[in-house]
Structures are given as C-alpha cells and as structure tokens.
C-alpha positions as CSV (number, residue, x, y, z in Angstrom):
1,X,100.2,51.0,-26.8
2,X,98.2,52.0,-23.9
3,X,94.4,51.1,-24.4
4,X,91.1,53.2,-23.6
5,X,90.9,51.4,-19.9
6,X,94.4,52.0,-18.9
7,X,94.6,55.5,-19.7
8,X,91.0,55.5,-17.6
9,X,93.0,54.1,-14.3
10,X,95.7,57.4,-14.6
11,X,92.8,59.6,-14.7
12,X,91.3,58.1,-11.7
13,X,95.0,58.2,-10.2
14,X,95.4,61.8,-10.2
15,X,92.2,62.4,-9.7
16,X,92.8,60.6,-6.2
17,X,96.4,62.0,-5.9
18,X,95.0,65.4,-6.5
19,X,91.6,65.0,-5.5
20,X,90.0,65.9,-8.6
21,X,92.0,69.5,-9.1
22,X,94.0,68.6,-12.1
23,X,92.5,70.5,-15.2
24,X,92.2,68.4,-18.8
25,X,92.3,65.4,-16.8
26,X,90.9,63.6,-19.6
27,X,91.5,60.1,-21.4
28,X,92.4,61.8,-25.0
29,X,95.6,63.6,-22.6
30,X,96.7,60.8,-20.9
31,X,100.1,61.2,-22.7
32,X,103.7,59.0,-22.4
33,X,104.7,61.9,-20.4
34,X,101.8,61.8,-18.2
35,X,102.3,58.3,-17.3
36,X,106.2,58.0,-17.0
37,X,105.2,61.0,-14.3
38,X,102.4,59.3,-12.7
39,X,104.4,55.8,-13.2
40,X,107.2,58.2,-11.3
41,X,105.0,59.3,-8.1
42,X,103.5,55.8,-7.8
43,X,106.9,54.3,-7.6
44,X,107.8,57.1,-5.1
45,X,104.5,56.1,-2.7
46,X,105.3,52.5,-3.2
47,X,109.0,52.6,-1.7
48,X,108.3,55.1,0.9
49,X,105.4,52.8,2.3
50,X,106.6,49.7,1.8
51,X,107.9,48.5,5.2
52,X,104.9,49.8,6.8
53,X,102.1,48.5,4.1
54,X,103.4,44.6,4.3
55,X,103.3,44.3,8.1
56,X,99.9,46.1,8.0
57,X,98.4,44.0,4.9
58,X,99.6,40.2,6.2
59,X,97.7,41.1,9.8
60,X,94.8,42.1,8.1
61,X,94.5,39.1,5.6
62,X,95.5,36.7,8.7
63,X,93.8,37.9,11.5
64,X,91.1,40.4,11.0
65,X,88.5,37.5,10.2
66,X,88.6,33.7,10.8
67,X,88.3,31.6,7.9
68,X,86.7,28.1,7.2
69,X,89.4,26.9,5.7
70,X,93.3,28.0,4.5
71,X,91.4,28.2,0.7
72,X,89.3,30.9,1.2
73,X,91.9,33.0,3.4
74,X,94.1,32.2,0.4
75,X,91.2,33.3,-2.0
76,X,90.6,37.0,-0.2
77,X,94.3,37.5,-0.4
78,X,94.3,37.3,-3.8
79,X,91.1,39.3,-4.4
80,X,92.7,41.9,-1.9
81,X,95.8,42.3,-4.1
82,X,93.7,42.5,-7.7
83,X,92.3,46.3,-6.0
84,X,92.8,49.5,-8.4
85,X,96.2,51.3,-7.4
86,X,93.3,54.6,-6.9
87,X,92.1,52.6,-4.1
88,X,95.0,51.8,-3.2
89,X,96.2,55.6,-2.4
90,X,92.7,55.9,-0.6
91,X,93.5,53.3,1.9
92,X,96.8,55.0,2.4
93,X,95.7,58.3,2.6
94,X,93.4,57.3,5.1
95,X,96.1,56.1,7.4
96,X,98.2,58.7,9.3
97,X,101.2,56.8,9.0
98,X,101.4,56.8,5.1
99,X,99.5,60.0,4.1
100,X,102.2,61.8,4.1
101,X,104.5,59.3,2.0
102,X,101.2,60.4,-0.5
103,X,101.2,63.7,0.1
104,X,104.8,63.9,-0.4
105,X,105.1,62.5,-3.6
106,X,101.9,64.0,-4.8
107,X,103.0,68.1,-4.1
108,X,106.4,67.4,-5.2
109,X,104.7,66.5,-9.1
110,X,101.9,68.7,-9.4
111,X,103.5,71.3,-11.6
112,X,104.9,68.8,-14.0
113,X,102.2,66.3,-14.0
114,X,100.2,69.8,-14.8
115,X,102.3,71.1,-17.3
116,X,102.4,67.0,-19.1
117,X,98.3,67.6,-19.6
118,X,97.9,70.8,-20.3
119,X,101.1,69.9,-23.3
120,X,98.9,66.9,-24.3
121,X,95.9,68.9,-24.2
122,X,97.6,71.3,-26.5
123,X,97.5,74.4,-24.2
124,X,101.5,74.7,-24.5
C-alpha cells in the first residue's frame, strides 16, 4: 500500500517532469497505473544518465570542497544521496548533458501518464 507521503513525491515528480502541466495531478489520483508509468520514465532517466551522473557526482563529493576530516566527506555523501528523486530531475535538467535524457523520457509518456490521471480521476 502506498501511503499519503509517497503518493505526495509522484505528484511532485510530474509536476517537475512536466513542469506543473499535468491536469488532476492530485494525491487522491496517484493510481498503480500512474506510478508503474512514472516508476517507468524514472527508470528510463536513470539508465540513460547513468554513466554521465556517477563521474559527475564522485568529483563533486571529492573535490568541490575540502573536508576536515574523511567522516564528514563521508557524512555529505550520504546526505547528498538521501535528496528527493524531484530534485534530482532538477539537477539534471539543469545540465545540458542530461536534459535531454529527461526530456526524452518525459514527451515520450505524457499522453499515457495523462490518460492514467484523468482514468484515476474518473474523467474516462
């Protein structure tokens, strides 16, 4: 059972995948559908920036800032990786490099994403 909280990270999800255009983007039509679908377009922004993201991550954790000791480097790392997967598409999408592995994913489920809220909404 997906609780109240979960369902609120998908609608921030689209709303960052779609920037907000998604009509009854609501927590009461955050379906199974809706999240096998979004579950899909994350898994589809995951592998196609993979190889770039790592690379990109580890310099930033290891040498954007010196740190006192290996314990607090180890400590932001951590922190870093506990971020909401809505930031997470923000960071990408404000890379060059991976907004289009976003972009991609995002046009290509619009429509049924849509379709999934407006059939949990009861519109169809």
């Amino acid at each position: 059972m997906i609780n109240n909280q979960l369902k609120s990270e998908y609608v921030k999800i689209i709303n960052t995948l779609w920037s907000g255009s998604m009509q009854c983007n609501s927590i009461e039509n955050i379906s199974d559908d809706v999240i096998r679908l979004i579950d899909e377009v994350l898994t589809k922004i995951r592998d196609g920036s993979t190889a770039m993201i790592g690379v990109h991550a580890v310099f930033e954790i290891f040498y954007s800032k010196i740190y006192s000791s290996w314990a607090e480097l180890i400590k932001v790392a951590l922190d870093t990786a506990d971020a909401h997967a809505s930031d997470w598409i923000g960071v990408l999408r404000g890379n060059r490099q991976y907004s289009a592995v976003v972009n991609s994913a995002a046009l290509g489920y619009k429509s049924p994403v849509q379709i999934a809220l407006y059939e949990a909404a009861g519109f169809m």
